[in-house]
Structures are given as structure tokens and as C-alpha cells.
FIVOMI-196732 format. One record per atom (N, C-alpha, C): residue in one letter; x, y, z; residue number from 1; atom name. Coordinates in nm, 2 decimals, padded with zeros to 4 digits, always signed. Atoms other than C-alpha are relative to their C-alpha. Layout:
BEGIN
ATOM   residu        x        y        z   num   atome
ATOM        A        X        Y        Z   NUM      CA
...
END
This chain:
BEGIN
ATOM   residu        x        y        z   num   atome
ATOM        X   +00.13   -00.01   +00.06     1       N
ATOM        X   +01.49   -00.66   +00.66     1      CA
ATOM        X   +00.02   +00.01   -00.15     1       C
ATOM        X   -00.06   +00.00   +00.07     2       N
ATOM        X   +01.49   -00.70   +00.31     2      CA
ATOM        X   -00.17   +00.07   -00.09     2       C
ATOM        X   +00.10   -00.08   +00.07     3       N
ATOM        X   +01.27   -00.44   +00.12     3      CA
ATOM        X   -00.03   -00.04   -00.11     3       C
ATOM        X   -00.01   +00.03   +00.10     4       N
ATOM        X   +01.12   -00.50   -00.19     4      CA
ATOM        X   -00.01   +00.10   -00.14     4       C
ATOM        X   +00.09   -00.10   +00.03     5       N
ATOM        X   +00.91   -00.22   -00.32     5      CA
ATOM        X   -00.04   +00.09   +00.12     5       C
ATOM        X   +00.04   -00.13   -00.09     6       N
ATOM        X   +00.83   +00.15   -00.18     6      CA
ATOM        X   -00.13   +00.02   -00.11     6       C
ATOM        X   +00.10   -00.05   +00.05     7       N
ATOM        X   +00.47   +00.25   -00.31     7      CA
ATOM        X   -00.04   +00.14   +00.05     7       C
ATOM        X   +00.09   -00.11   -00.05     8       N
ATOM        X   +00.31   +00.59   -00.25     8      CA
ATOM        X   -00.12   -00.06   -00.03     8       C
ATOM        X   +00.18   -00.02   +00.05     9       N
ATOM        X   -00.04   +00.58   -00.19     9      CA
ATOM        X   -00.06   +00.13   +00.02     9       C
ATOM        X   +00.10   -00.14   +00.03    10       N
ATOM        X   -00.26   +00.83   -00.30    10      CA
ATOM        X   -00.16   -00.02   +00.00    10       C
ATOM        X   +00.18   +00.03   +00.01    11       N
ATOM        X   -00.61   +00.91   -00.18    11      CA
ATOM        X   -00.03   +00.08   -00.06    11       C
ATOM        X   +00.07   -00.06   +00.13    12       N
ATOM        X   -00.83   +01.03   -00.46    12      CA
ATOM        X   -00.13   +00.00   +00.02    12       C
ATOM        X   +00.13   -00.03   +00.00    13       N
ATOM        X   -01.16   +01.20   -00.46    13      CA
ATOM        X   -00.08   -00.02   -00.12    13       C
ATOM        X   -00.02   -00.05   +00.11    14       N
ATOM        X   -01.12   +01.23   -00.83    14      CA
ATOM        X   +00.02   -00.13   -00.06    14       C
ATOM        X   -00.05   +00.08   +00.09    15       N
ATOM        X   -01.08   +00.83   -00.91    15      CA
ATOM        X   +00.00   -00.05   -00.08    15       C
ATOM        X   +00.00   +00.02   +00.12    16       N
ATOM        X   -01.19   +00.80   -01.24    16      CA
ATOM        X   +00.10   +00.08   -00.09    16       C
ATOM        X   -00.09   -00.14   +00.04    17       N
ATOM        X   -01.01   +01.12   -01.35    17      CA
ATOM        X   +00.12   -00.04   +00.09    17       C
ATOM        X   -00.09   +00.03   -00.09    18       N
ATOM        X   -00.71   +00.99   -01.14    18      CA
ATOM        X   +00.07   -00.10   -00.07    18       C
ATOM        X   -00.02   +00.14   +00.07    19       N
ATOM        X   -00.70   +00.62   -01.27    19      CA
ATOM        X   +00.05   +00.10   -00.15    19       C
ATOM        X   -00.03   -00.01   +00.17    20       N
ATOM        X   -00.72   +00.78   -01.68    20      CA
ATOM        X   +00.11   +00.08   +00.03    20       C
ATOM        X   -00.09   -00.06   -00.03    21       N
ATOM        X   -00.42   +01.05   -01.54    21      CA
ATOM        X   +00.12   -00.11   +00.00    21       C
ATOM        X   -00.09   +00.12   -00.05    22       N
ATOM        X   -00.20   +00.77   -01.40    22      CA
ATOM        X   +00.04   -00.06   -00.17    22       C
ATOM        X   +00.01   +00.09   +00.10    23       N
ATOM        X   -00.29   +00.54   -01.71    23      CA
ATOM        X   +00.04   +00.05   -00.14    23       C
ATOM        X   +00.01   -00.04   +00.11    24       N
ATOM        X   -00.36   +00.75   -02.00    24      CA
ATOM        X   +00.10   +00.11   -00.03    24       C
ATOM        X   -00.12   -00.15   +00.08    25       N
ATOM        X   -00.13   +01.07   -01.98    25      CA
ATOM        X   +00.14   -00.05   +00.01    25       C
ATOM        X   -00.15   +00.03   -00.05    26       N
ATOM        X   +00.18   +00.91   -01.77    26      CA
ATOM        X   +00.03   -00.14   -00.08    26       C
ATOM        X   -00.02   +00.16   +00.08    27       N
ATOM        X   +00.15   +00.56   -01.94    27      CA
ATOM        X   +00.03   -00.11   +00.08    27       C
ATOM        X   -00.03   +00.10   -00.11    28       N
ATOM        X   +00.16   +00.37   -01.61    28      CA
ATOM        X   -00.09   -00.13   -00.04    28       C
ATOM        X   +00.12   +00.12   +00.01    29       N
ATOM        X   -00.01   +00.03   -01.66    29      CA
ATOM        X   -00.08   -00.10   +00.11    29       C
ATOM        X   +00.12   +00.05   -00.11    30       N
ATOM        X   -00.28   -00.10   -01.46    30      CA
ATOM        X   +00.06   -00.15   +00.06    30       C
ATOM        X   -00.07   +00.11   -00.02    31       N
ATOM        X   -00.11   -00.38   -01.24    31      CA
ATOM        X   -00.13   -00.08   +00.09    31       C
ATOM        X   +00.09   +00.01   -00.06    32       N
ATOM        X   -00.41   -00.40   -01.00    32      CA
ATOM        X   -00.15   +00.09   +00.00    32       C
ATOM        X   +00.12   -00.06   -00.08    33       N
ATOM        X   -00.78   -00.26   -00.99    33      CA
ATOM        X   -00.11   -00.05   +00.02    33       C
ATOM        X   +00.13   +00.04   -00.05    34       N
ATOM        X   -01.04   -00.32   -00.76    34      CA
ATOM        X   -00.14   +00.10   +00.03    34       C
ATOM        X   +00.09   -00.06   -00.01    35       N
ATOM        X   -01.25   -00.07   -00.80    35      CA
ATOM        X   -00.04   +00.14   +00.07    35       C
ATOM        X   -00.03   -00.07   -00.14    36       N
ATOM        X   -01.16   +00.10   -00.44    36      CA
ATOM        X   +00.14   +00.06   +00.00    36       C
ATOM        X   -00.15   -00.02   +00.02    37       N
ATOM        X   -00.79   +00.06   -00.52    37      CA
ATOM        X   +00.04   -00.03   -00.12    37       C
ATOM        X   -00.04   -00.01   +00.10    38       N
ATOM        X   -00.59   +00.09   -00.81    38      CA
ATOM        X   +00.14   +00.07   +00.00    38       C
ATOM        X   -00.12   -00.05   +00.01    39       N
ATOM        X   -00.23   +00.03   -00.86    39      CA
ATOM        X   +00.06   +00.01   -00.15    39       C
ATOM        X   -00.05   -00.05   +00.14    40       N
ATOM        X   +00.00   +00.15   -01.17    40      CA
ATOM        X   +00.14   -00.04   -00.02    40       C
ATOM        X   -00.12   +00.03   -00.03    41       N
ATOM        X   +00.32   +00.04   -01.25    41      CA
ATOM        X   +00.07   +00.05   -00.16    41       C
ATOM        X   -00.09   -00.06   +00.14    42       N
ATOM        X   +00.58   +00.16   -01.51    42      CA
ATOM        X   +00.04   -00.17   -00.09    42       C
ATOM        X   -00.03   +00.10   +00.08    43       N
ATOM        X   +00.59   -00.04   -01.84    43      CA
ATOM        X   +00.17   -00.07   +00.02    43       C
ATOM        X   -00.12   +00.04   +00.05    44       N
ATOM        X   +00.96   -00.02   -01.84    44      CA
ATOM        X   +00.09   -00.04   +00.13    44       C
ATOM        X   -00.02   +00.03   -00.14    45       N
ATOM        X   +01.02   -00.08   -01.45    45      CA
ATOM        X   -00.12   -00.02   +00.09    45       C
ATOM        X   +00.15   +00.04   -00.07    46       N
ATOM        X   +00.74   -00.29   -01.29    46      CA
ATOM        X   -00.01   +00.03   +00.16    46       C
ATOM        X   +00.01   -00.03   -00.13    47       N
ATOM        X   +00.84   -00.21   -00.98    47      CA
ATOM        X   -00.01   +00.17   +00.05    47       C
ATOM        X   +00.04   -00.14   +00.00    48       N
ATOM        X   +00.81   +00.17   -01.02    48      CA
ATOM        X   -00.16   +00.01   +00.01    48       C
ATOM        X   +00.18   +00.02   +00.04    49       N
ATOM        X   +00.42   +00.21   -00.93    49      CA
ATOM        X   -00.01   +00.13   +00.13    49       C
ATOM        X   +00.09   -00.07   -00.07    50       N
ATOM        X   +00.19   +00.40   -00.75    50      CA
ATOM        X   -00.14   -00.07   +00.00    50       C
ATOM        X   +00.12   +00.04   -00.05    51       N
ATOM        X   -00.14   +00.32   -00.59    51      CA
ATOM        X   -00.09   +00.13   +00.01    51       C
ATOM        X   +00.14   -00.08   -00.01    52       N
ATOM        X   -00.49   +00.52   -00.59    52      CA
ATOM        X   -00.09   -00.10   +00.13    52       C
ATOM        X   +00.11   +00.07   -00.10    53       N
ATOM        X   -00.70   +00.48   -00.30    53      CA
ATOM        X   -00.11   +00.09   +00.04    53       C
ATOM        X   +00.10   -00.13   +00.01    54       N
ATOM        X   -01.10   +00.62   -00.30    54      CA
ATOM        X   -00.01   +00.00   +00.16    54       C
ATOM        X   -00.01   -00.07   -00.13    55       N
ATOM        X   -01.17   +00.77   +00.01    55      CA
ATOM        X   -00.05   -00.14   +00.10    55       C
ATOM        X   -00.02   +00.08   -00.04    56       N
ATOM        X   -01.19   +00.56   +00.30    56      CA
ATOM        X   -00.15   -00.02   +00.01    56       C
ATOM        X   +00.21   -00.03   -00.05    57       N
ATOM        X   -01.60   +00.44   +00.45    57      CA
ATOM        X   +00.03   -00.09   +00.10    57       C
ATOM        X   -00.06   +00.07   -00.17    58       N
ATOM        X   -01.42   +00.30   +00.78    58      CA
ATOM        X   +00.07   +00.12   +00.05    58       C
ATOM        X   -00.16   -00.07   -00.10    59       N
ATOM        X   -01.20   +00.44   +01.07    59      CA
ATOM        X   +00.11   -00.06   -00.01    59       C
ATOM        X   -00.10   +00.05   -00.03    60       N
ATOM        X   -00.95   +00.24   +00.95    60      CA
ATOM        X   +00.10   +00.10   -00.10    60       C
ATOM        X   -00.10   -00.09   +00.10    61       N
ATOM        X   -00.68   +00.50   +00.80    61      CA
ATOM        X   +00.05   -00.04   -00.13    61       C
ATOM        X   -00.09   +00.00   +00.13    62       N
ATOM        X   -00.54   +00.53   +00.47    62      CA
ATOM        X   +00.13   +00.00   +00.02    62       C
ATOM        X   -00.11   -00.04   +00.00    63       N
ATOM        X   -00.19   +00.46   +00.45    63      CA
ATOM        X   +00.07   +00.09   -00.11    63       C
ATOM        X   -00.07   -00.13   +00.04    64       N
ATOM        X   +00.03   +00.71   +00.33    64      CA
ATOM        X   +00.16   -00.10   -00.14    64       C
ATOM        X   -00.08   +00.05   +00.06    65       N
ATOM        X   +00.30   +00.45   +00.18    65      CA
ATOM        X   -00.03   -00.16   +00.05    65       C
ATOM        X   +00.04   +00.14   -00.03    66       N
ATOM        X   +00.28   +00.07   +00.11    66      CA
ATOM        X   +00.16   -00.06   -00.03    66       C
ATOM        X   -00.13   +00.10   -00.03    67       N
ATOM        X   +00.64   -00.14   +00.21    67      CA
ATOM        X   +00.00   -00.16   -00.03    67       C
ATOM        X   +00.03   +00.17   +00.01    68       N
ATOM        X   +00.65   -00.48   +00.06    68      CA
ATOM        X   +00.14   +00.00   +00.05    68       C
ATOM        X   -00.13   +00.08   -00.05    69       N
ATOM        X   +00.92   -00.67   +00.27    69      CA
ATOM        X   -00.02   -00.19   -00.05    69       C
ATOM        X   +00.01   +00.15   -00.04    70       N
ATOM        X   +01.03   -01.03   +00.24    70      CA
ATOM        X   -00.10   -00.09   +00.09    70       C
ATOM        X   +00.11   +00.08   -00.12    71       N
ATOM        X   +00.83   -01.16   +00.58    71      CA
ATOM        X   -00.09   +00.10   +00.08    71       C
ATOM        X   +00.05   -00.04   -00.07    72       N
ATOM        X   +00.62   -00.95   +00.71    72      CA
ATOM        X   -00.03   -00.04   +00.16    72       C
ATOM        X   -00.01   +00.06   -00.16    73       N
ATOM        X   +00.56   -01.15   +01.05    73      CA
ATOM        X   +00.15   +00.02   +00.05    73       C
ATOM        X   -00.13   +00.03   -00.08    74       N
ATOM        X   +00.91   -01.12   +01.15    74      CA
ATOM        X   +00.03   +00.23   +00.01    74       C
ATOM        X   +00.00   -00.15   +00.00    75       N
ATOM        X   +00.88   -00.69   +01.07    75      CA
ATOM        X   -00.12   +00.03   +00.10    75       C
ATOM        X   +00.12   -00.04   -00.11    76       N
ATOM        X   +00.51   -00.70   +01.26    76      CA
ATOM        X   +00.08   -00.04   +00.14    76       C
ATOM        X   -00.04   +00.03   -00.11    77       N
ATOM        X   +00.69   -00.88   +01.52    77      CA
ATOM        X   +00.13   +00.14   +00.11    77       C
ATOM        X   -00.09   -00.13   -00.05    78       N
ATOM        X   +00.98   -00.60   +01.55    78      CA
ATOM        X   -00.11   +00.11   +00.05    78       C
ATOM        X   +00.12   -00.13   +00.01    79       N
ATOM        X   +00.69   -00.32   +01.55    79      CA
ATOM        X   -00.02   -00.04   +00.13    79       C
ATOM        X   +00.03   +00.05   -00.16    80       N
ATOM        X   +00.54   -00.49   +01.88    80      CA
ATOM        X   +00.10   -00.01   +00.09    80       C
ATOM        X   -00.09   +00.04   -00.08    81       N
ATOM        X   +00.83   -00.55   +02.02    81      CA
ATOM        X   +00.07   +00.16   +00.06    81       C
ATOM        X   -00.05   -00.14   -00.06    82       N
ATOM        X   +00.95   -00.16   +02.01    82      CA
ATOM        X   -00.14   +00.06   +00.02    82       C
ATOM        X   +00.13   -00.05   -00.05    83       N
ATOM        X   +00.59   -00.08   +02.14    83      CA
ATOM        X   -00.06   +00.10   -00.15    83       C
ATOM        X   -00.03   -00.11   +00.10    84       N
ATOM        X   +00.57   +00.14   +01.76    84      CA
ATOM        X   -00.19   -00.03   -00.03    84       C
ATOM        X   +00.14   -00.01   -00.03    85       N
ATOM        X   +00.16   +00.22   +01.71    85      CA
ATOM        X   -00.07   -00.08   -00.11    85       C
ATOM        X   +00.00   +00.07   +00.11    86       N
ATOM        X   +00.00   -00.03   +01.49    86      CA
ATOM        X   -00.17   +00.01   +00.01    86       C
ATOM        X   +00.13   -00.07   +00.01    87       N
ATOM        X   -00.36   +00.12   +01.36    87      CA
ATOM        X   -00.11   -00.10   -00.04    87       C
ATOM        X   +00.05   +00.09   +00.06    88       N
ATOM        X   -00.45   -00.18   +01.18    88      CA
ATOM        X   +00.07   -00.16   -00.01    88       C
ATOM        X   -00.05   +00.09   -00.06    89       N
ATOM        X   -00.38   -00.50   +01.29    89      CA
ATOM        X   +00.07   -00.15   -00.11    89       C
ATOM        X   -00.02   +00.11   +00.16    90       N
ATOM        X   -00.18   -00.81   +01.05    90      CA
ATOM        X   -00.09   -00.10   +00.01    90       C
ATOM        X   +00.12   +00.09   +00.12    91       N
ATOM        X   -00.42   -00.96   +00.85    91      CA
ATOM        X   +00.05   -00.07   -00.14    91       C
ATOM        X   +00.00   -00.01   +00.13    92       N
ATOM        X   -00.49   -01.14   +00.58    92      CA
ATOM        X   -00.04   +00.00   -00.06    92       C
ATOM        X   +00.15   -00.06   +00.07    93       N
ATOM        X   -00.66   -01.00   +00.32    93      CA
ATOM        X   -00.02   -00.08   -00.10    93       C
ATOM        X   +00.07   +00.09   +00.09    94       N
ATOM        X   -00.87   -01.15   +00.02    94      CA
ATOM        X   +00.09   +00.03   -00.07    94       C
ATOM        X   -00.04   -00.03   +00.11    95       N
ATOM        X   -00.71   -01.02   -00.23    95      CA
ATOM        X   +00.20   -00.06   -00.03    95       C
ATOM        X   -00.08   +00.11   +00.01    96       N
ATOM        X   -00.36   -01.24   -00.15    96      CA
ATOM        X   +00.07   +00.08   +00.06    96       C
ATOM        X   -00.10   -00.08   -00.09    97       N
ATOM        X   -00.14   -01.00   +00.07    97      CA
ATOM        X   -00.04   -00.01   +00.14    97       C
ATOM        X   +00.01   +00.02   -00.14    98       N
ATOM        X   -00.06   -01.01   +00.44    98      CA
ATOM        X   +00.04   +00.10   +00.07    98       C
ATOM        X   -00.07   -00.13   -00.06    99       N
ATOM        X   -00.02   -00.67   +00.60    99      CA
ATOM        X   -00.06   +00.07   +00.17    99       C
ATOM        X   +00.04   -00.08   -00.14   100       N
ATOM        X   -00.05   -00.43   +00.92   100      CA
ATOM        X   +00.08   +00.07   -00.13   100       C
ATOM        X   -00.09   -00.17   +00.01   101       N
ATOM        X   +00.01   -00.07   +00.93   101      CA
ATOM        X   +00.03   +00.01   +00.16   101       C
ATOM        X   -00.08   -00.04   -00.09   102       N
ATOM        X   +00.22   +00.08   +01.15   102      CA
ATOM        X   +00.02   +00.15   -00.03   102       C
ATOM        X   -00.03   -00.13   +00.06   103       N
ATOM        X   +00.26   +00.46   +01.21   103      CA
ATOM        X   +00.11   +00.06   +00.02   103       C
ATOM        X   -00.15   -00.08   -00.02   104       N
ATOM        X   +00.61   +00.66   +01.19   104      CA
ATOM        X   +00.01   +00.10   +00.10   104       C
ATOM        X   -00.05   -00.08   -00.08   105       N
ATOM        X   +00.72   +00.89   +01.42   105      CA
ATOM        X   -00.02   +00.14   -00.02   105       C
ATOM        X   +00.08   -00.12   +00.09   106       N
ATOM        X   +00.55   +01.19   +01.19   106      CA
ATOM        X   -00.14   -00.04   +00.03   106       C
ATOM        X   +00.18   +00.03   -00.01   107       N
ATOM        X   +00.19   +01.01   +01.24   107      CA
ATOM        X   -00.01   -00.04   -00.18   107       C
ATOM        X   +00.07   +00.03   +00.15   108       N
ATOM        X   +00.21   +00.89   +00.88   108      CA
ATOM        X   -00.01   -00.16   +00.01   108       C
ATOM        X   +00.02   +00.17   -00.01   109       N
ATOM        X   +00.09   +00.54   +00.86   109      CA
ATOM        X   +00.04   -00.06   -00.15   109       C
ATOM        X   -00.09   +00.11   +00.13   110       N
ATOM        X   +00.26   +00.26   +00.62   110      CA
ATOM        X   -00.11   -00.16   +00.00   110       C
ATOM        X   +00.01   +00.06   +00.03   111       N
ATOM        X   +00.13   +00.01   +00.49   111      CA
ATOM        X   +00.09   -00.11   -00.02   111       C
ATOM        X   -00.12   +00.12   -00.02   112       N
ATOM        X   +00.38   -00.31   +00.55   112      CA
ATOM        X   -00.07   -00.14   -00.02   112       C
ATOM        X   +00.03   +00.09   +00.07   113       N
ATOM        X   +00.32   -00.62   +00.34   113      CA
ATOM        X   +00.10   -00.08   -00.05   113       C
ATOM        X   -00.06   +00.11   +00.05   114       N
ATOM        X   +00.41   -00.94   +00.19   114      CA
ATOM        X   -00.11   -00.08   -00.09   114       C
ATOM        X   +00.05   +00.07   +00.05   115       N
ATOM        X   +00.27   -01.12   -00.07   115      CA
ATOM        X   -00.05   -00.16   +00.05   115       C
ATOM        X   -00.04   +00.14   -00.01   116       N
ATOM        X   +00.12   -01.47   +00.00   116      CA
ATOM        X   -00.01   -00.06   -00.10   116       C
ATOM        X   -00.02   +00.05   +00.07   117       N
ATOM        X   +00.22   -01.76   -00.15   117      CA
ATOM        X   -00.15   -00.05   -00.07   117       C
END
């Protein structure tokens, strides 16, 4: 599997005052926001980031960490294959990514992704 990026995500009650934290004190730069979500990445390592996420208005969980791999279909497919609990099913979303979550062996759910082309 060929990893590309580790993200924390962080749910925020707070995400105005969250976002200017991120942005304005630490000097992360805004790589993504939708309004709901909002990721941050380091000027001097774009791949160093974190993500803001406002509370959820579904049952579908918040993941806890977001895994960009290479192929995601060939990692969903492992997941199914070792029966491993998958809360949210692979999709693809508007916003240009193709992911499931999947939960770990702690109950923390991941967010496992791939860019599409």
C-alpha cells in the first residue's frame, strides 16, 4: 500500500475561532475550505496539514484521521476482505475524492482516500 499523507481530523465546535488559530497564529495555509470542512497545510511542507471538521448533522461519524493512499479500491477491497467494519461506504464525493471509512481496532474511524483524477 503506498501511503501518501496522514491527516488528523479535528472536530470543532469553535470553527471560526479554530480556522483563524490554525491560519492566523500557527501560519498553516488554507489548502481547502468548504465551509463544513477546512483543511491547513504548512507553507514549508504542504503535505504537513490538518483538517477542521464542524460537527457532524448525520449518523455518519466523523473520522478521527484521513489516509490518502495510492488506490483506494484495491485498500477498500482488503478492508472487506478481512471482514474490518466499514461505517461509511466507498464513494465518490463532489468535491473530487474517493473514500470509505473504516474503523480500527480502538473504534476510531479513518478516513481512507484517493484523489480522483
Amino acid at each position: 500500500m503506498s501511503i501518501r499523507r496522514v491527516v488528523p481530523n479535528i472536530q470543532s465546535d469553535r470553527f471560526d475561532e479554530s480556522r483563524r488559530f490554525y491560519h492566523e497564529f500557527l501560519g498553516f495555509e488554507i489548502a481547502m475550505d468548504m465551509g463544513w470542512i477546512a483543511t491547513f497545510a504548512s507553507p514549508s511542507n504542504p503535505t504537513a496539514q490538518v483538517t477542521l471538521l464542524a460537527p457532524a448533522g448525520s449518523t455518519t461519524p466523523h473520522p478521527s484521521l484521513s489516509i490518502e493512499v495510492a488506490d483506494v479500491d484495491a485498500v477498500h477491497a482488503q478492508a472487506v476482505a478481512r471482514g474490518l467494519p466499514i461505517p461509511y461506504p466507498l464513494t465518490d464525493e463532489p468535491w473530487g475524492v474517493r473514500r470509505f471509512f473504516v474503523t480500527d481496532p480502538n473504534g476510531t474511524v479513518i478516513s481512507v482516500m484517493s484523489h480522483r483524477p
